[in-house]
C-alpha positions in Angstrom: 94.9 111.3 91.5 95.2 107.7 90.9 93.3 104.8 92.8 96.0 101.9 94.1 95.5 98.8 96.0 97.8 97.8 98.6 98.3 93.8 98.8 99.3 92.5 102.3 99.0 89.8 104.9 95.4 88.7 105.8 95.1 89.7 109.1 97.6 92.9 108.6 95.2 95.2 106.9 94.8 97.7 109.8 98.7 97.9 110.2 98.9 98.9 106.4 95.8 101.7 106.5 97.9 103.1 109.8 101.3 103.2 107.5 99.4 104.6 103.7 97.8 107.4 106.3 101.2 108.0 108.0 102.6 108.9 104.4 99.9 111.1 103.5 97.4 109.2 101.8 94.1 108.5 101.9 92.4 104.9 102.6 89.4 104.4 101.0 88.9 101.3 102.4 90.2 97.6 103.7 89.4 93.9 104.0 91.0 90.6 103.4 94.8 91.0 102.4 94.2 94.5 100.3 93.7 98.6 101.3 92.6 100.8 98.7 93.6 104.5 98.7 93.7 107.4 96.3 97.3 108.7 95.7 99.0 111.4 93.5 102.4 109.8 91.6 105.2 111.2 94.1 102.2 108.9 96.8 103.0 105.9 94.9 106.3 105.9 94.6 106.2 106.6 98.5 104.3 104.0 99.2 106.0 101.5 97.0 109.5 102.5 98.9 108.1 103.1 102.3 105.7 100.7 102.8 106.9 97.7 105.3 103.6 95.1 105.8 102.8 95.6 101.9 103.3 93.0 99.8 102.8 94.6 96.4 101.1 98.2 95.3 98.8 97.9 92.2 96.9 100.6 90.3 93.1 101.0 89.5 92.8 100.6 85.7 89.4 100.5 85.9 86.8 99.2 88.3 83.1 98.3 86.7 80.1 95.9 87.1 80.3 92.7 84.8 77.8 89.8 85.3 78.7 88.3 81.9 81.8 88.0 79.3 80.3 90.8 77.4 79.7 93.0 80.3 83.5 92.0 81.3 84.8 92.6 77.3 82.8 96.2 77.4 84.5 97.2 80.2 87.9 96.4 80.0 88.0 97.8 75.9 86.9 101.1 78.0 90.0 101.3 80.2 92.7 104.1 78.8 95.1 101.5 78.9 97.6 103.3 76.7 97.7 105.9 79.4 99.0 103.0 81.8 100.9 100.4 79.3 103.5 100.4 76.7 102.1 98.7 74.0 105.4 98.1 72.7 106.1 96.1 76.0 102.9 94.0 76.2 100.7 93.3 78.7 100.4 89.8 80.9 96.9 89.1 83.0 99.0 87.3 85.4 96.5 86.7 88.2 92.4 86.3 88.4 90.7 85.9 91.8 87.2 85.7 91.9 84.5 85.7 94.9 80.8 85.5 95.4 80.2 86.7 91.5 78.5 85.4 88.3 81.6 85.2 86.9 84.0 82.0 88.0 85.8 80.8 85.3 89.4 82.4 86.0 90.5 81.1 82.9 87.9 82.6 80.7 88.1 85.9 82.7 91.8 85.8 81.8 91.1 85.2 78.4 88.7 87.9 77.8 90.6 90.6 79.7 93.3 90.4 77.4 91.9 90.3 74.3 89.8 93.1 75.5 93.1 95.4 76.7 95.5 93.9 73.6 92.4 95.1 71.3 92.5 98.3 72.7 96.4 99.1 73.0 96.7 97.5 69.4 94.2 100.4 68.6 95.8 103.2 69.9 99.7 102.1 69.1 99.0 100.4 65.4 99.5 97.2 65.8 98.8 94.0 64.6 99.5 92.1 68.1 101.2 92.7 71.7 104.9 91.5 72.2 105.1 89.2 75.3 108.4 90.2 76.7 110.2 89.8 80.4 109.0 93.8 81.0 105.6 92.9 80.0 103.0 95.4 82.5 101.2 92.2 85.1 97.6 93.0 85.0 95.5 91.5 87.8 91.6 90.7 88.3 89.8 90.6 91.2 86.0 90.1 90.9 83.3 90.3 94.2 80.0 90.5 94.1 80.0 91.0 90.0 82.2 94.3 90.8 85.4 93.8 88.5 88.9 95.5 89.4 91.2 95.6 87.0 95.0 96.6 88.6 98.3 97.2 87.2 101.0 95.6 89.6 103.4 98.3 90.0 105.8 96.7 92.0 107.5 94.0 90.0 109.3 92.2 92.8 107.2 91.1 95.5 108.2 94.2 98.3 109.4 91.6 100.9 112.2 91.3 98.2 114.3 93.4 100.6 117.6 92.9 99.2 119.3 91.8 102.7 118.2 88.6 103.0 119.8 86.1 100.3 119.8 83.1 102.7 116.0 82.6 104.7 117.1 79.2 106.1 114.3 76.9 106.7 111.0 78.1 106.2 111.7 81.7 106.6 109.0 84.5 107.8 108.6 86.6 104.8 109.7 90.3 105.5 106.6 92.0 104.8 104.8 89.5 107.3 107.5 90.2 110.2 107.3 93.8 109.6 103.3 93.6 110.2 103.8 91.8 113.4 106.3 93.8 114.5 103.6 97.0 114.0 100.6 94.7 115.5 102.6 94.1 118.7 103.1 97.8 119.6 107.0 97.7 119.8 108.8 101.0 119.6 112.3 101.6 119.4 112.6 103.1 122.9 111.9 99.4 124.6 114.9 96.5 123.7 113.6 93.6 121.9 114.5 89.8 121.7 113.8 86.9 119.6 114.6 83.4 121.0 114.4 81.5 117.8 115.5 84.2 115.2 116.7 81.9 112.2 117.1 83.9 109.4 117.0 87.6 111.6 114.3 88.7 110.1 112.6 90.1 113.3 115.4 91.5 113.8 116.2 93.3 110.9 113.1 94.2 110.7 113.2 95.7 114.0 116.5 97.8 112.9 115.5 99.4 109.6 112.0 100.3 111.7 114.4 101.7 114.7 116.5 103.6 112.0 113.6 104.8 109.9 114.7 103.3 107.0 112.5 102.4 104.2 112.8 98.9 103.5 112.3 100.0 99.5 114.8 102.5 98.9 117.3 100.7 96.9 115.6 98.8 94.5 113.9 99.7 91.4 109.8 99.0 90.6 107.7 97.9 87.4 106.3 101.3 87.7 109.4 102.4 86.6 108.3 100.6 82.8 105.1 102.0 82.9 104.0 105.8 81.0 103.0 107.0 84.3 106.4 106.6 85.3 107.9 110.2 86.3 111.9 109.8 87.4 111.8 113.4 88.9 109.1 112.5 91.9 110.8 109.4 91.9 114.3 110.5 93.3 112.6 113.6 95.1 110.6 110.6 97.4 114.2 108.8 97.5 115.7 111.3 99.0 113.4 112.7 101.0 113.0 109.0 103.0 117.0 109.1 102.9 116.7 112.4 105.0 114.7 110.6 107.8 117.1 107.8 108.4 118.7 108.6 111.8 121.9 106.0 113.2 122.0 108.0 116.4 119.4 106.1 118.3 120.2 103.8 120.8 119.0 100.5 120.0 118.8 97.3 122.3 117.5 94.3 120.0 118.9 90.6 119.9 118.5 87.2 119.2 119.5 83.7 119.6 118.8 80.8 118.2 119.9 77.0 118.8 121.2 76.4 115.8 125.1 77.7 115.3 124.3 77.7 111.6 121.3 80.2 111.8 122.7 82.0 114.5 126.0 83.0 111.9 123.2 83.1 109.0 121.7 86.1 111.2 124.2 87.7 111.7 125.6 87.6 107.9 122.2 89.1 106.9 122.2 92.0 109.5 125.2 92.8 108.1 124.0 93.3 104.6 121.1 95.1 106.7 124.2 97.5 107.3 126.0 97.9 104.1 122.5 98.5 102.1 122.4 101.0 105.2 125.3 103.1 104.6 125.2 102.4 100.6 121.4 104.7 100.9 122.9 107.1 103.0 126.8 107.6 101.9 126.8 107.3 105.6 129.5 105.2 107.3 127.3 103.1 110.2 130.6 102.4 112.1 131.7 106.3 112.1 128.2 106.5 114.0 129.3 103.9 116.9 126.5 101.9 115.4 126.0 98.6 116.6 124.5 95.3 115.2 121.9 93.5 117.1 123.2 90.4 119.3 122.8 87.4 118.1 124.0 84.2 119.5 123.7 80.2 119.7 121.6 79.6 122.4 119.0 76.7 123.5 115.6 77.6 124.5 115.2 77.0 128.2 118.7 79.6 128.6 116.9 82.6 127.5 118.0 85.0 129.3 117.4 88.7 128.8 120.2 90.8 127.1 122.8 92.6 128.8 122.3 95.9 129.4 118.1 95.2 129.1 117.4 94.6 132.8 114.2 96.8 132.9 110.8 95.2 133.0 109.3 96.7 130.0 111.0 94.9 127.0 108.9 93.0 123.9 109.1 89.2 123.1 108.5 88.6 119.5 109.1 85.6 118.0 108.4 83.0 115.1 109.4 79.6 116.8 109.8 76.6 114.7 105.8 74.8 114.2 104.6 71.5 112.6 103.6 72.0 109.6 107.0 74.7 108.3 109.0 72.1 109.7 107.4 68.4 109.7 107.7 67.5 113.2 103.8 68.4 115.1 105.7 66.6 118.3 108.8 68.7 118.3 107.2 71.7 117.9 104.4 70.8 121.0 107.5 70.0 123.1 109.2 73.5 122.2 105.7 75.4 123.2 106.3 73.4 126.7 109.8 75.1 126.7 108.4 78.6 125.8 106.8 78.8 129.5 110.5 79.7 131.0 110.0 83.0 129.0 107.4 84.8 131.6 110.1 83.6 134.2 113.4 84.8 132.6 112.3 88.1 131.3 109.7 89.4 134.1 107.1 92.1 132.6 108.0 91.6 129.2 105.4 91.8 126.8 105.2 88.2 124.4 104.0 87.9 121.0 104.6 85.3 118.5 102.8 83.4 115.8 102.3 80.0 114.9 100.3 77.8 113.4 98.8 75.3 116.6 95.3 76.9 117.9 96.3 74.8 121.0 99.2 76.6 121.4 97.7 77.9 124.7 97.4 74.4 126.4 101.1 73.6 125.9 102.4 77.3 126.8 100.5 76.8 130.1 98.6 80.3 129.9 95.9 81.9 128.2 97.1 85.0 125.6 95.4 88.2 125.9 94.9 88.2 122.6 94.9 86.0 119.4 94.1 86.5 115.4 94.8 85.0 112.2 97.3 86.5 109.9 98.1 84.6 106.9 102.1 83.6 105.7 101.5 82.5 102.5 99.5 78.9 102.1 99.6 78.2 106.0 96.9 79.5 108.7 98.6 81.1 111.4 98.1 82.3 114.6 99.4 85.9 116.3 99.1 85.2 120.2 100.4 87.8 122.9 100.8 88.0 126.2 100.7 91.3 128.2 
């Protein structure tokens, strides 16, 4: 068994604990942007293809006190690495993050953690030095409170690196950070769903590969795959196992508009490569199964109307309207929360959710969420409110 860390959103580490359990696993525990859990390899490879709000899955090399640079030398030369890393591919401390600890310097820390794993994988593989090459294994640090992690990034590509989206738009939602709020805002597949400003689709294909069971990972390959622990067998036994569980007969209602003609069509062409990565995984022909797309089309705010065919009182709002800072205009975006208030009107009994980065979004919506936390998109605070 192998101890792996699961990066995500801050904010979205209850959503990923709820989806490492569903496949399995066991947490061992959470907290800002990261879950650990113990996992066999056919886990990992699960959780590196199944995982939705997970931005990357790393691996435990070794986890230690270190309130010095010897302390932190000592105990990275005493990590197996050559049970982890090639040594004929090289190794790469791409990334230190330190908090509350002794040690601060990240660029020291980075320093000393590779000489201290090139000493020891120059040991065991006879050699003079390690190659730096494109394949090179990304080695992380994280130290808190003078307790050092050492991780092996397994992923390679970020996991929001869906393969359907090769046009965001203007400040897109990343993938993994639509799927979380998606999973916080308790929609299931059962109840139709509608985005108002839906730019790129992401929500809402999103919302499809979650209604089709689909595992947003299965068609791309990982940096595990360059590793020793690699093992091809559990690999395509996982693949095909989350191939098994993708069902098109399900009646989905989910669509979206958005003002703009240009991201409207920019939707839609995503979906669509949604579709084909769809039937690629599953040798399945989505249009055999009377599959349909979700709706999108150019629309401006104040019409939002709900959906044909969606006339029941129980559908889910989620959306990730335009805000000040993604797009430059604080007054714009102020305005647009003003039109949001036509949204109780026009879809009675929906549930609303959407996040943006204005903690006075409440005072232009004109009502008071039910509930509202942080969840990080990269660089900018953000806001997740929503309305019962």
């Amino acid at each position: 068994m192998h101890n792996a860390v699961a990066l995500c959103a801050i904010g979205a580490e209850k959503v990923v604990s709820n989806e490492i359990k569903k496949l399995g696993l066991s947490v061992a525990e959470s907290g800002y942007g990261k879950v650990r859990f113990r996992s066999d390899i056919a886990g990992l490879y699960r959780a590196l293809m199944a995982l939705r709000a997970a931005d990357r899955v790393l691996l435990e090399a070794g986890r230690f006190e270190a309130k010095d640079f010897d302390a932190l030398f000592e105990g990275t030369l005493a990590v197996n690495w050559e049970d982890l890393v090639s040594a004929r591919l090289g190794l790469i401390v791409s990334k230190v993050r330190c908090k509350r600890s002794q040690l601060m310097a990240e660029t020291s820390i980075q320093a000393v953690v590779h000489k201290a794993a090139a000493q020891r994988l120059c040991t065991a593989d006879s050699l003079e030095r390690l190659p730096q090459t494109a394949a090179s294994a990304q080695v992380r640090v994280y130290i808190e409170k003078d307790m050092v992690s050492l991780l092996v990034d397994l992923s390679g590509e970020p996991l929001f690196k869906r393969g359907y989206r090769l046009d965001g738009g203007i400040a897109p939602l990343r993938e993994t950070t639509a799927a979380a709020l998606l999973l916080l805002s308790g929609w299931k597949r059962k109840y139709p769903l509608y985005d108002p400003f839906c730019g790129s689709g992401t929500i809402l294909a999103e919302a499809l590969s979650y209604a089709w069971d689909m595992a947003p990972g299965l068609g791309r390959g990982f940096a595990i795959d360059h590793l020793p622990i690699a093992d091809s067998g559990s690999a395509e036994s996982v693949r095909e196992a989350l191939r098994g569980r993708i069902n098109f007969d399900r009646t989905i209602r989910i669509a979206g508009s958005d003002e703009h003609a240009v991201s409207a069509d920019l939707a839609m062409a995503n979906l669509r490569r949604l579709q084909k990565m769809a039937e690629h995984a599953t040798g399945k022909d989505c249009a055999v199964s009377k599959i349909q797309l979700p709706q999108v089309q150019t629309l401006p705010m104040p019409q939002a109307r709900q959906p044909p065919g969606t006339d029941e009182s129980d559908g889910f709002i989620l959306t990730n309207q335009p805000y000040g800072k993604r797009l430059g205009d604080p007054l714009e975006s102020e305005r647009i929360y003003g039109e949001m208030a036509v949204l109780p009107r026009n879809f009675p009994g929906w549930k609303l959710a959407l996040i943006c980065d204005n903690p006075g979004f409440e005072s232009f919506f004109g009502k008071q969420a039910n509930s509202c936390r942080e969840i990080s998109n990269g660089p900018i605070p953000l806001y997740f409110y929503q309305y019962e």
